[in-house]
C-alpha positions in Angstrom: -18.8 16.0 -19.4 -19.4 16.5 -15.8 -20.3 20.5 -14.6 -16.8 21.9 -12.9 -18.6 24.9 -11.3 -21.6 27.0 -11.3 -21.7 30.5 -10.3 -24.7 32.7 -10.6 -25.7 36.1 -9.8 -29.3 37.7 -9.6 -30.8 36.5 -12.6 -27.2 35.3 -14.5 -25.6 32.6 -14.6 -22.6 30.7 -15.7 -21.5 27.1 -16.0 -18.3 25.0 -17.1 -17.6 21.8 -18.3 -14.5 20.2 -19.3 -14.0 18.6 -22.8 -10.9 17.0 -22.9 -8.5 20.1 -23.0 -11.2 22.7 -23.7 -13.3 24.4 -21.2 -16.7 25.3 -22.4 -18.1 28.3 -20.5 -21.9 28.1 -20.4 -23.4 31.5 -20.2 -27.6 31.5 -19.3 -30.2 34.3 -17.9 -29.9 37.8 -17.8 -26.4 40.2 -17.8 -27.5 43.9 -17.2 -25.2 45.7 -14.9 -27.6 47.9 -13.2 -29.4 44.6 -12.7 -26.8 42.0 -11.6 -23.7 44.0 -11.3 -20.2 42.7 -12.7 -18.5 39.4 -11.3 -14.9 40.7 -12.3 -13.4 37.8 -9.9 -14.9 34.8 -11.8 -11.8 34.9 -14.1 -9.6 33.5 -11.0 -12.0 30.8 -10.2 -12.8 29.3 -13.6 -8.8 29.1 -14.4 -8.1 27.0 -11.6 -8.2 23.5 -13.6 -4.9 22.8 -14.9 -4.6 21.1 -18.2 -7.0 23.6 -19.8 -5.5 24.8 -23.2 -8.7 26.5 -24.6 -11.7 28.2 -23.2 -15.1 28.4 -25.4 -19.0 29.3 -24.8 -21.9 28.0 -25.4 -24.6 30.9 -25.3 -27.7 29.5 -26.3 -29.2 30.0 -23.1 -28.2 33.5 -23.0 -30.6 36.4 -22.5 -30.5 40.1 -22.2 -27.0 41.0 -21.9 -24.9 45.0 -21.7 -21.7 45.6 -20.7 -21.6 43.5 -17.7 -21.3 40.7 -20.6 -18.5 42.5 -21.8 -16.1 43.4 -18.9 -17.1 39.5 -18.1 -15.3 38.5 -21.2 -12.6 40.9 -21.2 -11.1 39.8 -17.6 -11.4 36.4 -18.5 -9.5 37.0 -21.9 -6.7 38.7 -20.2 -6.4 36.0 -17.4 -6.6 33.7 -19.8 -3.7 35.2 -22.0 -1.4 35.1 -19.1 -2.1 31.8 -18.1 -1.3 30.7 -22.0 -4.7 29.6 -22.9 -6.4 30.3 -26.0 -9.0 32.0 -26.0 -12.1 30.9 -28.2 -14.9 33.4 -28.5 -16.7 32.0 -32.0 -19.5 31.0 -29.8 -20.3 34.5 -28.4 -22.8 37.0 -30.3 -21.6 38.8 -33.0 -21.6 42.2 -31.4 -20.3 40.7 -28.2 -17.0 39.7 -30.4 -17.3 43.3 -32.1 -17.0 44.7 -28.5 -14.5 42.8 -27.0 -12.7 43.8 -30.2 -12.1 47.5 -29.4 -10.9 46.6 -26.0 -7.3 46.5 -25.2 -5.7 42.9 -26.0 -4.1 40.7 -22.7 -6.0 43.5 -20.2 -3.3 45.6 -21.1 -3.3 49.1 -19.8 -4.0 52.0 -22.2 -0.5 54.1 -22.6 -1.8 57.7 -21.6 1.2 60.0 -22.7 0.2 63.6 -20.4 1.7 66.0 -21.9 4.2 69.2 -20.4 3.5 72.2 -19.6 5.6 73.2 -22.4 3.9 71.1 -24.7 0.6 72.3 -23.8 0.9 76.1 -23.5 1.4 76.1 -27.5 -1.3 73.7 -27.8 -3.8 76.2 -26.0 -2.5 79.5 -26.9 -3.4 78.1 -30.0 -6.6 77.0 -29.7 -7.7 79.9 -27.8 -6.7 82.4 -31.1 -8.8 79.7 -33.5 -11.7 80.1 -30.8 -11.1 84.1 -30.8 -10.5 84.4 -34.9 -13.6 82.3 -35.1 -15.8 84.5 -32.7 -14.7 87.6 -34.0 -15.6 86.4 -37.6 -19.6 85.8 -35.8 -19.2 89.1 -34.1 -18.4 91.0 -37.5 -21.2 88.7 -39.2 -23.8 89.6 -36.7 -22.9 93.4 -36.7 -22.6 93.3 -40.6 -26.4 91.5 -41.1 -28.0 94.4 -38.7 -26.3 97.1 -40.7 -27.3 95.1 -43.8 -30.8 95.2 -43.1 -31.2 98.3 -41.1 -31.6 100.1 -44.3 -34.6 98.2 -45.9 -36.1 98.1 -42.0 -35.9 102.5 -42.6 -37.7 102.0 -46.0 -39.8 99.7 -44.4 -39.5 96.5 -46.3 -37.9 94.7 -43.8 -39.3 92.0 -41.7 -39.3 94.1 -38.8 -42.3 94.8 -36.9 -43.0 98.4 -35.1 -44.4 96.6 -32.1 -40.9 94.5 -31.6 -39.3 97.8 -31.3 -41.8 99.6 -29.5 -41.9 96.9 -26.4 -38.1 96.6 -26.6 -37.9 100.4 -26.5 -40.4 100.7 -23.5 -38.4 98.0 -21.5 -34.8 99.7 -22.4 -36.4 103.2 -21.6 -39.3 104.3 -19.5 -38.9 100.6 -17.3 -35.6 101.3 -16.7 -35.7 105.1 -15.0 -36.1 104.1 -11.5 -32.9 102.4 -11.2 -31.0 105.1 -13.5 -33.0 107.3 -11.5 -31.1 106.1 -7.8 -28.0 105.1 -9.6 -27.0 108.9 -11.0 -28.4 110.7 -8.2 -26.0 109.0 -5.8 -23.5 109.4 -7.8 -23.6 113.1 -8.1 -23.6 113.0 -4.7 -20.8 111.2 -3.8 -19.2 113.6 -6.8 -20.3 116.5 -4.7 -19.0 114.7 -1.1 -15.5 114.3 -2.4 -15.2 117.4 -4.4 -16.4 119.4 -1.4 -14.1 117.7 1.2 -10.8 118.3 -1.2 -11.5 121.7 -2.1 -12.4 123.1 1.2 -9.3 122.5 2.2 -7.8 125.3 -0.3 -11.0 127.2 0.4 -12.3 127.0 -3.5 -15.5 125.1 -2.4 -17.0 127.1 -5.0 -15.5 124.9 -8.1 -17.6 122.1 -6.6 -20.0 122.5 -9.1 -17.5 122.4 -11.8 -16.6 119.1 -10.4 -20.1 117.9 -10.3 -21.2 119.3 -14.0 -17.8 118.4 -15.9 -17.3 114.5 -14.5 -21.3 113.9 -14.4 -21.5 115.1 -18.3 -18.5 113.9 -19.8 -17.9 110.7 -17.9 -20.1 109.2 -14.8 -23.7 109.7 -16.2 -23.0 107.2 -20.0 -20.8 105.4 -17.8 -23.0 104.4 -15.0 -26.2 104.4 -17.7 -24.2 102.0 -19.3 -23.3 99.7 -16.5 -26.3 99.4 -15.2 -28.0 98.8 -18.6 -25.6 95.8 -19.4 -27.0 94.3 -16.1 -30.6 95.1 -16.5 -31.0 94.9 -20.5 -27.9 92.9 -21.7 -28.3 90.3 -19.8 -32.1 90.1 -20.2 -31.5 89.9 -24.1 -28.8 87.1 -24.1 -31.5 85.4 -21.5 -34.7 85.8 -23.6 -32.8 84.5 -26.6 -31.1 82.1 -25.0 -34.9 80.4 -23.7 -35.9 80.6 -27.6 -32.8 79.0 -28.6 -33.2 75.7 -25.6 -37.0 76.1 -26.8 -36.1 75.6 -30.5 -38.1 78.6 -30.7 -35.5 80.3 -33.3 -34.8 77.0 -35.5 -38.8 77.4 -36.0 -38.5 80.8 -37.1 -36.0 79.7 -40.0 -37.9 76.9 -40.9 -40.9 79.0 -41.6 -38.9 82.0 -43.4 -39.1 84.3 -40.6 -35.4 86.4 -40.7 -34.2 85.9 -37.5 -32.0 89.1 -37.8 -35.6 91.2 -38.2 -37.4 89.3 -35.6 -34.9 89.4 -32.8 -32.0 91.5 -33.2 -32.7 94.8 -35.2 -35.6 95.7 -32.6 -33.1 95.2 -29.6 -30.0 96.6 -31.3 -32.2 100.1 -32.6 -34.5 100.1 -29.1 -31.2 100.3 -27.0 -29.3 102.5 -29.2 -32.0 104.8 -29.7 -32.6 104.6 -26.0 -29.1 104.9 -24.2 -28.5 108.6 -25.2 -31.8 109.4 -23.9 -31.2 108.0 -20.8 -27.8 109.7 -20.9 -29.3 113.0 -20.7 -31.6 112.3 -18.3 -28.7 110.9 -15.9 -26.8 114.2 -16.9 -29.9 116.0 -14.9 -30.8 113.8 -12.5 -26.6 113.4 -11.2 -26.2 117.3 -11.6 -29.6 117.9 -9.3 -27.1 115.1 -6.6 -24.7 116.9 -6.1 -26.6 120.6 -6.0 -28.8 119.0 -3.0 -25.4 117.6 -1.2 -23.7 120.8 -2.0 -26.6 122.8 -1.3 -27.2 121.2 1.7 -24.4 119.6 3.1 -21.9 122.2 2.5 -23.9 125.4 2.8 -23.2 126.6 -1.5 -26.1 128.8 -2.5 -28.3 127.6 -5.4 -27.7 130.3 -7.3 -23.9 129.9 -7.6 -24.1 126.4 -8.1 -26.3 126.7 -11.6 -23.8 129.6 -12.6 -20.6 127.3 -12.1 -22.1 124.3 -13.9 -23.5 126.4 -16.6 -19.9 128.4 -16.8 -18.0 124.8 -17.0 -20.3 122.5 -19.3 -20.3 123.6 -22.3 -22.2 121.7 -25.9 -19.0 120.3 -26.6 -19.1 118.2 -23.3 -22.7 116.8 -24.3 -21.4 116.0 -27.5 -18.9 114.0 -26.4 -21.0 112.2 -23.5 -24.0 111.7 -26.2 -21.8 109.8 -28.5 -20.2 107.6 -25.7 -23.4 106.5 -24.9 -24.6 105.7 -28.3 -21.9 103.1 -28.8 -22.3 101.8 -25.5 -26.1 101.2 -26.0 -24.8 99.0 -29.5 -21.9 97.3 -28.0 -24.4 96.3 -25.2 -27.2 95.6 -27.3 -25.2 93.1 -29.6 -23.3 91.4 -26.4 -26.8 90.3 -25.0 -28.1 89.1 -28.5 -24.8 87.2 -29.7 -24.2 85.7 -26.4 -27.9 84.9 -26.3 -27.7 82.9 -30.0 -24.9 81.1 -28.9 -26.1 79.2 -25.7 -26.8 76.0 -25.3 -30.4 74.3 -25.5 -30.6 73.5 -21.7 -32.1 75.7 -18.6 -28.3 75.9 -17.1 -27.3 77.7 -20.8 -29.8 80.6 -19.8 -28.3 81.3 -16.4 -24.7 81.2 -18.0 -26.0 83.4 -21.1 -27.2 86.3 -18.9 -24.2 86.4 -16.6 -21.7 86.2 -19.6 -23.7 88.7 -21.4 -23.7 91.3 -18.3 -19.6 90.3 -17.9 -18.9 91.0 -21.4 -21.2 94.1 -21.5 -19.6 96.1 -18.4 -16.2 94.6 -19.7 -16.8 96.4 -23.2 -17.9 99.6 -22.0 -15.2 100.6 -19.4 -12.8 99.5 -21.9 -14.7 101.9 -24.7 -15.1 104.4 -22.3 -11.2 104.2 -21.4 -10.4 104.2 -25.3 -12.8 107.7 -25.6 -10.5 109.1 -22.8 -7.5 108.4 -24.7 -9.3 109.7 -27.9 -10.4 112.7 -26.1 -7.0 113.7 -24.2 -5.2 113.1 -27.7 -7.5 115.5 -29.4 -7.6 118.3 -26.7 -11.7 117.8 -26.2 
C-alpha cells in the first residue's frame, strides 16, 4: 500500500493509496473555504490510475471541514461516474453524505425551464392582485381600528394620551407655517402673473382677482397644503414608525399591553386631520394676499377693487368645498405615513424607503382625490 499522490493546500490535505482495485482517498487537516479555497481540479489528477473500479476515504485524520469538503466530493463523484467507477462514500461524516445527497447525481446540470413572456404575464398579473387584495384588506383594517377606537378616545377611555396628540398637532400645525407660508404665497402670485397677462389682453384685467380668489379657495390652497404636508408630515410618520418598528420598539408595546392603534396612530391620524383644514384656511389668506401684492403691484389694480372682486366671487359655498377637500387629504395622508411606516422592514435602509414611499403614495392620493372632488363638483353644479 504505497502513497500514489499527495496534494495539500494551506492547512488540508489529501492522500491516496491503492488497494488492489480500490482507491482509498485519505483526507487530513483543515477544509474551510475562506481558509484554503476549493481544489476543484484534484478530480483529474487522482483518476489518472487505470484499473481503479472504486474510490473510498479514510477520514480519521480529518478536521474542520465546510463546503470546500463538499464541492471536493461532489467533482470527484461526477468524474468518477463518467469514468465508471463506483463511488464509495461510507467512510465520509454523516452530514458530509447528507450533503452530497441534495446535490445533483453524475455533476449533472440542474434543468432551469425560464419561462415566456406569455407564461409569466398571467403569473404576475396575478400575483400583483393577491399583493393588492391583501393590502387593501390592511388598509381597510387599519382605517376600521382608528374609527373603532376613536369613539372611546372622545369618551376618554382609550389609551390615548393628550400629550401624543398635542406634540403631533404642534409638529403638523404651528411647525409647519413657514413652508405653507412661502408655498401659498407664491402661488397666488403666479395665479395673479398668469391671470393678469391673459386677461389684459381682452382688457378685463379687473377679473384677476376672481381668478386669484376662486382657484386659491376652491383648489390650489388644500391642494398645495396637501402636497407639501405629505412631504413634510407623511413621510416623517411612516419614518418615525418605521425606526420603532427596526428598533422592536412596537413589538415591546404589544408585549406589555400598550394598544398600538392608541399609542401611534389615533394621535397622528386626529393631529393631521384636525390640522389640515386649519392650515387650509390660512393658505386661503396667505395665497389671496399673493396675488393682491402681484396684482397690486405689478399690474397697477387698486386695492380696493381687488377685495370687492374676491369678495364678489368667493362665496361660503367655495370654503365649504375647499374645507372638506382638505379634511380627507389630512386622513388619507395621515394613514399613508402610518401604514407605510408599520410595514417596513427592521433595517436602517427600510426607514429611508418608508419615508419616500409614504411621500409617493401621499401626493399620489391626493391629486387623485382632489381630481375625483372635481369630477364630484362639476357633476353636481358646485
Amino acid at each position: 500500500m504505497e502513497p500514489l499522490a499527495t496534494e495539500a493546500l494551506t492547512g488540508t490535505g489529501w492522500t491516496t493509496r491503492i488497494q488492489g482495485s480500490e482507491v482509498v482517498i485519505v483526507l487530513s487537516g483543515e477544509w474551510i473555504a475562506r481558509q484554503t479555497g476549493v481544489d476543484v481540479g484534484a478530480a483529474e489528477r487522482l483518476l489518472t490510475v487505470t484499473g481503479v473500479g472504486t474510490l473510498s476515504f479514510d477520514t480519521r485524520q480529518l478536521s474542520h471541514w465546510d463546503s470546500a469538503l463538499i464541492v471536493f466530493l461532489w467533482v470527484l463523484r461526477a468524474r468518477a461516474a463518467r469514468c465508471g467507477m463506483a463511488f464509495n462514500q461510507s467512510g465520509l461524516p454523516r452530514p458530509a453524505r447528507q450533503l452530497l445527497a441534495l446535490a445533483p447525481i453524475d455533476g449533472a446540470p440542474v434543468a432551469v425551464t425560464v419561462p415566456t413572456v406569455r407564461q409569466m404575464l398571467p403569473e404576475w398579473i396575478g400575483l400583483q392582485v393577491l399583493v393588492g387584495w391583501a393590502e387593501l384588506v390592511e388598509v381597510l383594517v387599519l382605517v376600521g381600528q382608528t374609527i373603532l377606537r376613536s369613539v372611546p378616545a372622545l369618551r376618554g377611555r382609550a389609551g390615548l394620551r393628550a400629550v401624543d396628540v398635542l406634540d403631533c398637532a404642534w409638529e403638523a400645525g404651528i411647525a409647519a407655517l413657514p413652508i405653507v407660508t412661502v408655498v401659498n404665497v407664491l402661488v397666488g402670485g403666479i395665479l395673479a402673473f398668469v391671470g393678469a397677462v391673459q386677461l389684459r389682453r381682452f382688457g378685463v384685467s379687473i377679473y384677476v382677482a376672481n381668478l386669484v380668489g376662486v382657484a386659491v379657495v376652491r383648489e390650489m390652497a388644500s391642494l398645495m397644503t396637501a402636497i407639501v404636508m405629505s412631504g413634510r408630515t407623511g413621510g416623517a410618520y411612516a419614518a418615525h414608525i418605521a425606526t420603532m418598528q427596526g428598533n422592536e420598539e412596537i413589538d415591546a408595546l404589544r408585549v406589555v399591553g400598550i394598544p398600538v392603534y392608541d399609542y401611534l396612530i389615533l394621535p397622528r391620524v386626529a393631529a393631521l386631520t384636525g390640522m389640515l383644514p386649519i392650515l387650509y384656511l390660512y393658505g386661503c389668506a396667505v395665497g389671496i394676499f399673493g396675488g393682491f401684492v402681484v396684482a397690486v403691484v405689478m399690474f397697477n389694480l387698486g386695492a380696493e377693487t381687488f377685495i370687492e372682486q374676491t369678495r364678489a366671487a368667493v362665496n361660503g359655498y367655495q370654503f365649504l368645498f375647499g374645507l372638506t377637500k382638505s379634511i380627507v387629504f389630512g386622513a388619507v395622508i395621515a394613514f399613508a405615513g402610518c401604514r407605510v411606516g408599520l410595514r417596513a422592514g427592521r433595517s436602517a435602509a427600510d426607514v429611508g424607503r418608508a419615508a419616500t414611499t409614504a411621500v409617493v403614495i401621499g401626493i399620489v392620493s391626493v391629486i387623485a382625490l382632489d381630481a375625483l372632488f372635481a369630477v364630484c363638483a362639476n357633476a353636481l353644479d358646485i
